[in-house]
TORGU-741352 format. One record per residue (C-alpha): residue number from 1; residue in three letters; x, y, z. Coordinates in steps of 0.2 Angstrom, whole numbers, plus 2048, in hexadecimal, padded with zeros to 3 digits. Layout:
<sites>
> NUM;ALA;X;Y;Z
...
</sites>
This chain:
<sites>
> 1;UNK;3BB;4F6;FBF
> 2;UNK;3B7;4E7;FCA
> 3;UNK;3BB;4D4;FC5
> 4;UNK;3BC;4D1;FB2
> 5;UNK;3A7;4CC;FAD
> 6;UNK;3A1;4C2;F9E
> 7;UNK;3A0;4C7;F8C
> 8;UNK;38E;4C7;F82
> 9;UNK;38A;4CC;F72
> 10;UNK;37C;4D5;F67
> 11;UNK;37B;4D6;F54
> 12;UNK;36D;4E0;F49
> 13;UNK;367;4CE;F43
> 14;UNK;369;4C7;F56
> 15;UNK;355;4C2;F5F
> 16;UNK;34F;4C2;F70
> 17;UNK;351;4AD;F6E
> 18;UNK;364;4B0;F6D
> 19;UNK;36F;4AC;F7D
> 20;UNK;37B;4B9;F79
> 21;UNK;389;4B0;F74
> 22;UNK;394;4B7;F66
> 23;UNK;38A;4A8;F58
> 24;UNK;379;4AE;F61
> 25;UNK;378;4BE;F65
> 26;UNK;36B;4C9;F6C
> 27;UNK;361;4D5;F64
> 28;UNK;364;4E6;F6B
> 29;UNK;353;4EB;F76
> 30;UNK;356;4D8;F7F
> 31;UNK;367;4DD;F84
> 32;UNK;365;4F0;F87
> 33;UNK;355;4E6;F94
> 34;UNK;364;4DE;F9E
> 35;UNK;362;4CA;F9F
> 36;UNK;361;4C2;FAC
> 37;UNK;372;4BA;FA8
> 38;UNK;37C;4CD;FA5
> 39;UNK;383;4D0;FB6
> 40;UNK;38D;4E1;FBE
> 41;UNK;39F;4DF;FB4
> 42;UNK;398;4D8;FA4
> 43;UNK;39C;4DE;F93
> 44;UNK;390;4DE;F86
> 45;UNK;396;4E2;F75
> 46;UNK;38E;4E8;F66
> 47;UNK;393;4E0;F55
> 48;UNK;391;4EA;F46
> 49;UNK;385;4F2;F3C
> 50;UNK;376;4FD;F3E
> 51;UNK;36A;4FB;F4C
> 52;UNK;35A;504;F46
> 53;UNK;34A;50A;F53
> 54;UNK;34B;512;F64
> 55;UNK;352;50B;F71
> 56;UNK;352;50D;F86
> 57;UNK;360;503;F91
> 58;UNK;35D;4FD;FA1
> 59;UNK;36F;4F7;FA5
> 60;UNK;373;4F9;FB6
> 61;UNK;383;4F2;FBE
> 62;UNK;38B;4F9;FCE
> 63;UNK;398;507;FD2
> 64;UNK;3A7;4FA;FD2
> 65;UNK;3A2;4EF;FC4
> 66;UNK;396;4F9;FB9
> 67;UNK;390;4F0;FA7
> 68;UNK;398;4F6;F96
> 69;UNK;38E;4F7;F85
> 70;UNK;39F;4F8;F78
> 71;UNK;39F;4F8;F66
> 72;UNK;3AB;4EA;F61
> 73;UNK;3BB;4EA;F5F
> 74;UNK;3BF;4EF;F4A
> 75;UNK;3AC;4F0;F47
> 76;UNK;39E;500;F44
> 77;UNK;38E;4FF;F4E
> 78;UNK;382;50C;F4C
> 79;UNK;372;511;F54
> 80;UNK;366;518;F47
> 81;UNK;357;522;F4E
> 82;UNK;350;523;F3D
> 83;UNK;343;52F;F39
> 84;UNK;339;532;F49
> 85;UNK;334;542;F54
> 86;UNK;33E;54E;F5E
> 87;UNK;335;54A;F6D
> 88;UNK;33E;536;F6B
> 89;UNK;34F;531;F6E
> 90;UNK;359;525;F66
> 91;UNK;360;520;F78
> 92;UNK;35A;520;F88
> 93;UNK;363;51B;F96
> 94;UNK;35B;517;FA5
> 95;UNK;366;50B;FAD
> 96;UNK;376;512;FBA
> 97;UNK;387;50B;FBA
> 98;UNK;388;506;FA7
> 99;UNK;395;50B;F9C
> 100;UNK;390;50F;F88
> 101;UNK;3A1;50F;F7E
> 102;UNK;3A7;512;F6D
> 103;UNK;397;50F;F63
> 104;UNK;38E;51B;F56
> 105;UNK;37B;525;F5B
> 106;UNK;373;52E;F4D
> 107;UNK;364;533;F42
> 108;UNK;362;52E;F31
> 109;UNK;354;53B;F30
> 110;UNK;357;548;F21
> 111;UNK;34D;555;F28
> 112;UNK;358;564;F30
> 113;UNK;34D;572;F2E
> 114;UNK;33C;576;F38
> 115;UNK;32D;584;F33
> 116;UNK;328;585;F46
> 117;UNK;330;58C;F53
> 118;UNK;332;585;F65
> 119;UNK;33D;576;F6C
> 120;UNK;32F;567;F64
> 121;UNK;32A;56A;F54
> 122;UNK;320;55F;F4A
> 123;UNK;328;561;F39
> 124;UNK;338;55B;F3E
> 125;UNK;33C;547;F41
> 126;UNK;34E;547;F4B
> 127;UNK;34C;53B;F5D
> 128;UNK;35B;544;F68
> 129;UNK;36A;537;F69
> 130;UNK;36C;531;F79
> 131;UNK;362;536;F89
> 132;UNK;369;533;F9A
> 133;UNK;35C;531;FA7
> 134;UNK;366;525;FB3
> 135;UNK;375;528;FBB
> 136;UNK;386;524;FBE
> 137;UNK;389;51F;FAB
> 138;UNK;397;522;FA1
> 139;UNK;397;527;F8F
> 140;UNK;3A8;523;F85
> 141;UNK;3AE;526;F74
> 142;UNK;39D;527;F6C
> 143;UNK;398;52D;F5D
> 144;UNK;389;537;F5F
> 145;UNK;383;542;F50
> 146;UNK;373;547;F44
> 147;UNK;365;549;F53
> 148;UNK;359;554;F58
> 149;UNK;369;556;F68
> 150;UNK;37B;54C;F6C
> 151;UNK;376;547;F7C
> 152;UNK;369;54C;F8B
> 153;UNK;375;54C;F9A
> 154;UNK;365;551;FA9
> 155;UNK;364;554;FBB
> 156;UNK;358;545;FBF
> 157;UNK;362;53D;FCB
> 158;UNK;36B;545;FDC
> 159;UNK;379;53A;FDC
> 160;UNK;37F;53A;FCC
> 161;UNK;38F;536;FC5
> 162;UNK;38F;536;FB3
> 163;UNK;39C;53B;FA5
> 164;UNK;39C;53D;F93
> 165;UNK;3AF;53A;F8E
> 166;UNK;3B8;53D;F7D
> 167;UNK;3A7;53C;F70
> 168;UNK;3A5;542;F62
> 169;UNK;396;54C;F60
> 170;UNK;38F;555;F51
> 171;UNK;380;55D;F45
> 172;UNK;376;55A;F52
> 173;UNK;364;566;F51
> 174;UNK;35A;571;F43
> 175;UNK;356;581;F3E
> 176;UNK;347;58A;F41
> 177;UNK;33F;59C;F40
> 178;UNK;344;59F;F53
> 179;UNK;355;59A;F53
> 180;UNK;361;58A;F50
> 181;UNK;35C;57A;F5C
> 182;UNK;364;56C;F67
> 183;UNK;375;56B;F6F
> 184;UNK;381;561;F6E
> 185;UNK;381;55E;F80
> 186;UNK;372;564;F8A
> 187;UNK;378;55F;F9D
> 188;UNK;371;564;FAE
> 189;UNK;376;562;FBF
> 190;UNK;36E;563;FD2
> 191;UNK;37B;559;FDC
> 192;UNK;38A;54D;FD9
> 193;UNK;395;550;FCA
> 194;UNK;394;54D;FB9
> 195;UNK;3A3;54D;FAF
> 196;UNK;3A4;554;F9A
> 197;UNK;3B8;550;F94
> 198;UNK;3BE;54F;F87
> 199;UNK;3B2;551;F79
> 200;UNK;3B1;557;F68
> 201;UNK;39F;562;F67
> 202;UNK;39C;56B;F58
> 203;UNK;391;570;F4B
> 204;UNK;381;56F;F53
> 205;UNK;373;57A;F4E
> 206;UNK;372;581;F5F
> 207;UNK;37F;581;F6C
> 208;UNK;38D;575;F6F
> 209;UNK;38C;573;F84
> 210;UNK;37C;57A;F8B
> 211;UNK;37E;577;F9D
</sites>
């Protein structure tokens, strides 16, 4: 990492008013927007509890001193997709050079079992975990379980550089006529490297790394 940034903060009760500080914290959209004030090298941390909704980062920092979105230190924060269709995700990114450390991405959805066949039915509510549609992002530690998929690791980008390191990922999917559905990994490539280390996969409804 490049020089050492500043810290901001977000909390489930923070607001789009707030200035970020650890006493006024942002709400999660505003920060996952990128203020004006959150510069390559800043550290944004996520204070506990559950974040509910659907949500898409734009972070972007740079090669040398990308942004980090961490779960505080001694506390659980959890992005909840709820109850919403396959076709969602709980967690776009579609910033580059971001770093998404240590927190939780789930569904809260009950529903694990589909009468249609096919990739997008309409009887099941389970948005995927996290999306990646940037690049150059690194995802660390996280906790990624209960989707419609762990994560969506695609080729949108030539130059990507992108890593999944040491998450744990689990019941991700449904069952349906046809066959069990989502991965926990679903990763493509065209050019660049993408690196997948160190994780713990299992127990998906379909298969663990589809690459």
């Amino acid at each position: 990492l490049g020089s050492v940034g500043a810290d901001y903060y977000v909390a489930p009760s923070g607001s789009p008013e707030g200035d970020g500080g650890i006493s006024d914290p942002w709400d999660l959209p505003t920060a996952l927007a990128q203020p004006d004030a959150v510069r390559p090298g800043d550290t944004i941390w996520l204070r506990g509890g559950t974040y509910s909704g659907l949500f898409t980062s734009r972070l972007t920092g740079t090669a040398s001193s990308p942004i980090i979105l961490r779960q505080y230190p001694g506390e659980r924060a959890t992005l909840d997709g709820g109850v919403s269709p396959v076709t969602t995700r709980t967690l776009t990114v579609a910033g580059s050079n971001a770093w998404y450390w240590g927190f939780e991405v789930m569904s809260s959805s009950p529903e694990r079992v589909s009468a249609q066949p096919g990739s997008s039915p309409a009887d099941v509510n389970r948005p995927e975990g996290v999306e990646v549609r940037g690049y150059d992002n690194k995802f660390i530690n996280l906790v990624v379980h209960d989707g419609m998929q762990g994560f969506g690791f695609w080729s949108n980008r030539s130059n990507t550089e992108s890593e999944i390191y040491g998450s744990l990922i689990y019941n991700n999917g449904w069952d349906a006529p046809d066959r069990g559905h989502g991965h926990g990994i679903y990763a493509q490539n065209v050019a660049g490297k993408k690196l997948i280390t160190d994780n713990i996969v299992f127990n998906q409804f379909g298969i663990g790394i589809q690459i």
